[in-house]
N, C-alpha and C positions, 0 to 999 in steps of 0.2 A: 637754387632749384631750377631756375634756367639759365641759360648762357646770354650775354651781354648782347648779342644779334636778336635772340628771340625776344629780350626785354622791351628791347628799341619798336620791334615790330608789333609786340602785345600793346604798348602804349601807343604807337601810332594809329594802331585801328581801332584803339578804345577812342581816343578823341577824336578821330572822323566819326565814328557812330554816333555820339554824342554831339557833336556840331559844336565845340569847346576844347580847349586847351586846358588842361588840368595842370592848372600852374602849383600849387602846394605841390599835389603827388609828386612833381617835376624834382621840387626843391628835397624833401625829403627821402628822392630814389637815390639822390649822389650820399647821403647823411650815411656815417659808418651805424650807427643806431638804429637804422630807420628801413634802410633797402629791402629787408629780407621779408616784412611786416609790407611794406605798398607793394611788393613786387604779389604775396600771396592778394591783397587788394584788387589791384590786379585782373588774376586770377578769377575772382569771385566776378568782379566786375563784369569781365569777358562771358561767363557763365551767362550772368543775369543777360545778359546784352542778348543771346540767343533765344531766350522767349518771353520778354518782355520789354515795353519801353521804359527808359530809365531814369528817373530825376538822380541825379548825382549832387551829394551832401546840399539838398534841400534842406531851411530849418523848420524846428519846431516852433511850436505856440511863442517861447520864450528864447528862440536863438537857439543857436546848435544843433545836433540829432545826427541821425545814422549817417551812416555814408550813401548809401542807392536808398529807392522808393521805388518798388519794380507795381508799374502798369500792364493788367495784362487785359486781351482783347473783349471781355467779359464786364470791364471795370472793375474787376476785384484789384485787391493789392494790398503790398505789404511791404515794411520797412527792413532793410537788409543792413547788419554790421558785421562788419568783415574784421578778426584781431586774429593775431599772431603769438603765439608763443616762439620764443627765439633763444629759450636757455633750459636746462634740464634741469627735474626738482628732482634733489637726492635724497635718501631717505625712506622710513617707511612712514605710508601714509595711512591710519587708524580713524582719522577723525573728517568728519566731512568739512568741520570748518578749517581743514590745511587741502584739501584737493585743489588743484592749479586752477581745472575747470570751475568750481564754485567760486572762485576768488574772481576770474574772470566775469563770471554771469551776473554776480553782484554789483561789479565794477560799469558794468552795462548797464544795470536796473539802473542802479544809483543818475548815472549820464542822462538815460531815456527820461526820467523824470524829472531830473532840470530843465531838458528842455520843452518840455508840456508835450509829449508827441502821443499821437489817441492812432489804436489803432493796433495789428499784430505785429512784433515784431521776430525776427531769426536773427541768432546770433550767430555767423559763422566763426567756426573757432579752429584755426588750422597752424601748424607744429611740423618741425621736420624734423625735432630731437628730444620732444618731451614725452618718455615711454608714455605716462599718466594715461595721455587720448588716445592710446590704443588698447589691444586685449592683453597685453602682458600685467599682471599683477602677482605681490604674495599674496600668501596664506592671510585672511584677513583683512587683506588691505581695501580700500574704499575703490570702487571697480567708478569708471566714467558715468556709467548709466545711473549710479547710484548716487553720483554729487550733481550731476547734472538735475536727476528728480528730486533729489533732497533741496536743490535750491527752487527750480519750475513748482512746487509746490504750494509757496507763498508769494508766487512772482504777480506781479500787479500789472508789469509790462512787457517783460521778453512771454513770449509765446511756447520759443522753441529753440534748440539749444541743437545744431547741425556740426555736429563734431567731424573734423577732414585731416588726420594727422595726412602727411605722407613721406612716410619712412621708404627708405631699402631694402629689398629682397633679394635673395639670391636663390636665384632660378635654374633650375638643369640645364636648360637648352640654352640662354639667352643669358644666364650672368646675373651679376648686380644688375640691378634695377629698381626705378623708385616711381611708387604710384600713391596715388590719392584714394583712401578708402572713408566716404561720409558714411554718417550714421546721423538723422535725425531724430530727436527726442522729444519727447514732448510729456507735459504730464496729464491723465486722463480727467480730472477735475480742476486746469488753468484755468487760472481771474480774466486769461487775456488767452482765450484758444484758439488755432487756426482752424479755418474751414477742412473738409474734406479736399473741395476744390483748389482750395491755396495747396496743403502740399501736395494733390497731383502735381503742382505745376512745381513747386519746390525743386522735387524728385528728379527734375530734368535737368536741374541745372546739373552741367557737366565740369568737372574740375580736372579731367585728364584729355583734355581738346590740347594740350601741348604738351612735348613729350619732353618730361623731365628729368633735370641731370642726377645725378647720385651725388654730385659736390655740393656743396654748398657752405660757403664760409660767412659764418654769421659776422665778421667784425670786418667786411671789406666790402666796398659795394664796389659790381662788376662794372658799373656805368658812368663813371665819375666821369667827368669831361665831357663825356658823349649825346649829354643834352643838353641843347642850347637855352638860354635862359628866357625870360618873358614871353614864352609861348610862340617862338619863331619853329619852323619847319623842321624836322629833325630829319638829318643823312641816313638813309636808311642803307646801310652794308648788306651786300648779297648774304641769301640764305639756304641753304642745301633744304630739297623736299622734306627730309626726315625730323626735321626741325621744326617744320608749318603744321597749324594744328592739321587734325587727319582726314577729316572730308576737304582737303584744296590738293589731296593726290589724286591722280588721275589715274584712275581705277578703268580701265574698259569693259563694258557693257555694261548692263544695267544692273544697280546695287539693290539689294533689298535691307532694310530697317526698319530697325523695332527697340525703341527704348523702354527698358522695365527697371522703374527703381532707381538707382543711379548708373546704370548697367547701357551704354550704346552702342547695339550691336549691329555689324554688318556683316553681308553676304556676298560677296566679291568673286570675279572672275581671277584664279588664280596659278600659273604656269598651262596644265592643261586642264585645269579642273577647277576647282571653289575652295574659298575659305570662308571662318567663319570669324570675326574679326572682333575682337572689346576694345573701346577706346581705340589706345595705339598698340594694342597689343593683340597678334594673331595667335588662337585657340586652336586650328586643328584646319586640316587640309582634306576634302571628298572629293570624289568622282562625280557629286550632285548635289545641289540648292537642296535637295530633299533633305538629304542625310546631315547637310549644313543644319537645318532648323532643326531636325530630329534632336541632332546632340545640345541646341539652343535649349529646348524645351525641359533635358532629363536633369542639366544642369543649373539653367536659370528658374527655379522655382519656390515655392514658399517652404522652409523648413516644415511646417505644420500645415496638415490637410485639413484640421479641426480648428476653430476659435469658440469662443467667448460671443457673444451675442446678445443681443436685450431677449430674446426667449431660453438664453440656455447656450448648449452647446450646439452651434450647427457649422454647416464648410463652410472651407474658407474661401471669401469671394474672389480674392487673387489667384488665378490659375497659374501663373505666371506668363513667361515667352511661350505662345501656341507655335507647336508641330506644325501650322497650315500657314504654307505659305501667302496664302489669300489676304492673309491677317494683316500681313508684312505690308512696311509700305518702300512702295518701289520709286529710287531716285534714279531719273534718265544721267547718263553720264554727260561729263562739262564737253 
């Protein structure tokens, strides 16, 4: 999912953030088994790493427990595991107890409560070839939302179940292409529920801050040899802009942002005019910031203007990305 340069460089800024050398992930990145699974770790890591401080695979009451412990400025928090799927289920799947997802979230539960860990936890559960976590399904078949709730429904410890295939797309303009699409789940009556508060903050972590390849070979690791072992300083090889996650391009003049959902949108000075920017990927080119948020707004919004409520039916509080620019917040350029 990424190139051997950007691995080098995801892991080098995960362990200066951290003030540690991640010696396991080290040993397991060169493993032909293993790479594809810490490299999406990762991933997750970096996310957490942007709006939270992080205990990295603190244990539980009894030894063991998730990977991160995301602290956020509030003192709320919450326990983060990061798993991979790294082989495609074939087949049709009728029954919830063969869905990939529930086999995973089980596999979780089961872990979380060896090690005594109190507290909510998310599973992130991220694929780059197992259709299952995405929206393709037959006629009948057990859809993600529906093994994911079928297991959150007696779950005693996972909270929430943040599914992140990221598959390829072929796009008009641009081609193949391969992005991370989350969806967090949860169940409305969990033994172990997240706040409100925890997934606003959930919501932010971003899993398309590096822009990923369309290759990815599951039985080779890109990095064998290229890191050194016992936690000594790693070579870091030049890396072309378009490769760094996407706030470290130098954008000139001043950006505007506004993150909704999993969605981090900017508004950039662009040839002679504006664009309006997701992730790594550019949406649409104006004459004006106006018309930049205008099109933010028609496009980023809630499916449904009506919800469900403790009175009944009334609107829905997400308005989504507002038309006003005021809203927006504005980052001076580096």
């Amino acid at each position: 999912m990424l190139s051997s340069e950007q691995i080098l460089h995801l892991l080098d800024r995960c362990e200066k953030k951290l003030g540690q050398p991640l010696l396991s992930l080290r040993q397991k990145l060169v493993q032909r088994e293993q790479w594809l699974a810490m490299v999406w770790e990762l991933i997750v890591l970096d996310a957490a790493l942007q709006i939270a401080n992080v205990d990295y695979e603190p244990e539980g009451e009894n030894g063991g427990g998730p990977d991160f412990r995301l602290q956020f400025y509030d003192e709320k928090w919450v326990w983060i595991e990061a798993t991979f799927r790294r082989v495609e289920v074939n087949g049709y799947i009728d029954r919830f107890s063969k869905h990939p997802i529930r086999r995973k979230l089980w596999k979780k539960e089961d872990q979380a409560k060896k090690a005594g860990i109190e507290g909510p936890l998310v599973v992130c559960l991220g694929t780059d070839r197992c259709r299952q976590y995405g929206h393709m399904h037959g006629p009948g078949e057990v859809t993600k939302e529906e093994a994911a709730l079928s297991f959150l429904d007696g779950a005693d410890y996972v909270s929430a179940a943040l599914i992140a295939p990221s598959f390829s797309t072929f796009e008009v303009f641009s081609g193949l292409k391969r992005s991370t699409t989350p969806q967090l789940i949860e169940h409305p009556e969990s033994n172990n529920p997240l706040s409100e508060q925890l997934k606003n903050y959930i919501v932010k972590m971003d899993f398309n801050r590096w822009p990923l390849s369309t290759d990815s070979s599951p039985n080779r690791s890109p990095v064998g040899g290229l890191i050194p072992p016992k936690g000594a300083p790693i070579s870091l090889p030049e890396i072309p802009d378009y490769l760094l996650p996407y706030e470290e391009v130098a954008w000139s003049g001043a950006v505007y942002s506004y993150q909704w959902n999993f969605e981090y949108l900017r508004i950039v000075s662009w040839r002679t005019g504006y664009a309006l920017i997701n992730g790594n990927e550019k949406l649409m080119e104006a004459a004006s910031r106006e018309e930049c948020a205008q099109v933010a707004s028609e496009v980023f919004c809630p499916s449904c203007g009506l919800v469900i409520g403790p009175a009944g039916v009334e609107e829905n509080p997400d308005s989504g990305v507002p038309s006003d620019l005021s809203k927006w917040t504005i980052i001076s350029p580096k």
